[in-house]
N, C-alpha and C positions, 0 to 999 in steps of 0.2 A: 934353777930348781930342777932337781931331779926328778922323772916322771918314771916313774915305779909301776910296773904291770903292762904300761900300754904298748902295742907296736904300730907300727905303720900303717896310717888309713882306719886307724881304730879311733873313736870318740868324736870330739867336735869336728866337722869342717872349717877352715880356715876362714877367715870373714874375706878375703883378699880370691875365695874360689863363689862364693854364692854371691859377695858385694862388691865388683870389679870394680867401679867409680865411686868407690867409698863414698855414697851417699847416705848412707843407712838404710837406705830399702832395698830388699832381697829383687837383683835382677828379675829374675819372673815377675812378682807385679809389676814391676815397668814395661814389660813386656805384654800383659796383658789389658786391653784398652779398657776405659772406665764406662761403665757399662750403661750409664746414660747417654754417651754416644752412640749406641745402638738405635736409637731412637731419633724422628725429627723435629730437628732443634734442638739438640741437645738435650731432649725429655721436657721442655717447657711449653709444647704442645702435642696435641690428638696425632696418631698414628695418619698420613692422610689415603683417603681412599680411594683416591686417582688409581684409577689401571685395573681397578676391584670389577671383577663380574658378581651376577648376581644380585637378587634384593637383600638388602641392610637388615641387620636386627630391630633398627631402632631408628622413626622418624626422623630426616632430615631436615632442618629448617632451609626456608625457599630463600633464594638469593637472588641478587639484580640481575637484570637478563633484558635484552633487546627485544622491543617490540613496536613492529609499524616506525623502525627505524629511530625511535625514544628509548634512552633508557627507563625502567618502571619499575619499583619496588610493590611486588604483589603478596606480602606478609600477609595482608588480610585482604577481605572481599571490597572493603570501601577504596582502600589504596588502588586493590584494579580497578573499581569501576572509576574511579576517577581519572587514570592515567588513562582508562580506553577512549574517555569522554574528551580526553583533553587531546587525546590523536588525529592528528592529520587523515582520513580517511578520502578525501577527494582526491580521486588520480585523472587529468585530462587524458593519461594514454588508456585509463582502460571504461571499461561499459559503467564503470558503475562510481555514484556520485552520492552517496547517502547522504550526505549532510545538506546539499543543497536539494533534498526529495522535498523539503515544508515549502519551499517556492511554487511547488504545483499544486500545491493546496489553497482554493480562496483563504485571503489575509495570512497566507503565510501558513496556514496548519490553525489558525486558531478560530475559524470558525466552518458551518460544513460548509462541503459543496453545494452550489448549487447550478443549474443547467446554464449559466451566461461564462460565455468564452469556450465552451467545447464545442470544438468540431462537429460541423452536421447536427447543430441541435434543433429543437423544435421547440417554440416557446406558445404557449397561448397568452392570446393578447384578447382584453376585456373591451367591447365595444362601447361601454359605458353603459349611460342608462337612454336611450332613445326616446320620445314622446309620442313616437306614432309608428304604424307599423308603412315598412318600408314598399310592398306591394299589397293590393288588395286585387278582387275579383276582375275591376277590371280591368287589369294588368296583365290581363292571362288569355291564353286564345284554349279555350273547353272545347278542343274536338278528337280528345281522344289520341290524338298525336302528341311527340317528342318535339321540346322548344326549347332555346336556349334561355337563359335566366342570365344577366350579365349583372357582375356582382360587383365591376372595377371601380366605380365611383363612390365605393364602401370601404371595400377588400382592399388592404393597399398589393402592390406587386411583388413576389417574394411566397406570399402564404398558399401554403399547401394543402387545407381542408377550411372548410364555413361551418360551424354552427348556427345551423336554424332554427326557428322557433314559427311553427306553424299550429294556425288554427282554419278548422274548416267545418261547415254545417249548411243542412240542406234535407230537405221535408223526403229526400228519396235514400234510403236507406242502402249502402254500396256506395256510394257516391267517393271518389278516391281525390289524390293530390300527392303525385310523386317526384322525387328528384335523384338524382345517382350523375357521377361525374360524365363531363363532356367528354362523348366518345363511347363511354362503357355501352353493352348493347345487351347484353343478357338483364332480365327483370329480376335475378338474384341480386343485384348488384346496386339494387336502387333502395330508397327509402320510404315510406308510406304514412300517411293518413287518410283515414277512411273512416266514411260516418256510419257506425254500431246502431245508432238510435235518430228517429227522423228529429228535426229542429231540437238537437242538440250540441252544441259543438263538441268537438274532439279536440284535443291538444297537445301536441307530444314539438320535445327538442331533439333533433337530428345532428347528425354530423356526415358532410359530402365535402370528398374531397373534389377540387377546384384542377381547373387547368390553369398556364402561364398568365394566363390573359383575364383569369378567376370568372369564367363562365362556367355554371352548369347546366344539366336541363330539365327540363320540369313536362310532366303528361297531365292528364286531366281526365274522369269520365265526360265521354262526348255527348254532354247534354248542359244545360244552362243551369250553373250552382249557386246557390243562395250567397254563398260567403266565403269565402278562400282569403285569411291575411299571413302573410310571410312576414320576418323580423329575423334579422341579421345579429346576431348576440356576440360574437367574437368572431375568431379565427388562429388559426392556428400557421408560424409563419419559423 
């Protein structure tokens, strides 16, 4: 056929200059990559944000992650608190042992303390109920001086103060009955009854601490007393 008008390099391009491997597609798109490659995963997933500085636009959900050397899913508050509860926390190399803290608690944590089994404690111990009183008048040497009061045959060994119970009465008015630990020497340091009103008795409970040997010691007004009884009620050990 005759081509009328055109000259050289005028009109169509050859198919044989823009489709070298006669495939049908114009060499330039095959040359240019399909633009879901661009993306990772071939655009079947999120852009990822590894290497990103900076805070996010938009909440991250939390993901697995090492803790106390357990894997733990902490989606929610229940999930940790369970995984915390479920962790190993006792380490023999270092100070601290929480989990076995309910061991130093009487029964374990489940009920309170109370003073048996601590170190250095002090317990009061109830003498019961006695029928008679343990010294009376004349048991006592009334002159005015410091005696000893031996309390061992009562007191067991070990206890560290007496609770007394004293009664004392007598027609002269002043009339006294003191005790304070063996050894003490200042009269600050002692305890008192003393009769207010004539022939009436007076009556007060004391507490004197004891020596090793649970001796204390005892004064008197140096005259002759109607009635002086002591009574041992406990102690303290």
């Amino acid at each position: 056929m005759t081509d009328f008008g055109r000259r050289t390099g005028e009109g169509d391009m050859k198919k044989s200059v823009y489709d070298t491997n006669d495939d049908g597609v114009v060499d330039v798109a095959e040359s240019t990559p399909t633009h879901a490659n661009s993306h990772e995963a071939g655009g079947t997933d999120e852009i990822s944000v590894a290497g990103l500085s900076g805070e996010l636009a938009d909440d991250q959900p939390p993901k697995a992650h090492a803790l106390g050397g357990a894997e733990h899913t902490a989606d929610t508050l229940e999930n940790l608190n369970a995984k915390v509860s479920d962790a190993t926390l006792d380490d023999a190399s270092a100070p601290r042992t929480p989990t076995a803290h309910k061991t130093s608690h009487q029964d374990s944590g489940s009920d309170e303390i109370d003073c048996t089994g601590l170190a250095g404690r002090i317990n009061y111990v109830d003498r019961g109920d006695p029928a008679a009183w343990d010294w009376t008048v004349s048991d006592f040497t009334t002159d005015g001086n410091w005696h000893d009061l031996d309390c061992s045959a009562i007191v067991p060994a070990g206890a560290k103060a007496i609770i007394f119970r004293i009664h004392i009465t007598d027609d002269l008015v002043g009339t006294y009955f003191q005790l304070r630990k063996n050894g003490n020497t200042n009269s600050y340091s002692s305890v008192m009854e003393i009769v207010n009103e004539a022939n009436r008795y007076n009556n007060g409970t004391h507490i004197v601490p004891c020596d090793e040997d649970r001796i204390v010691e005892y004064r008197t007004t140096n005259t002759t007393i109607d009635a002086i009884n002591v009574l041992v009620m406990g102690w303290f050990i």
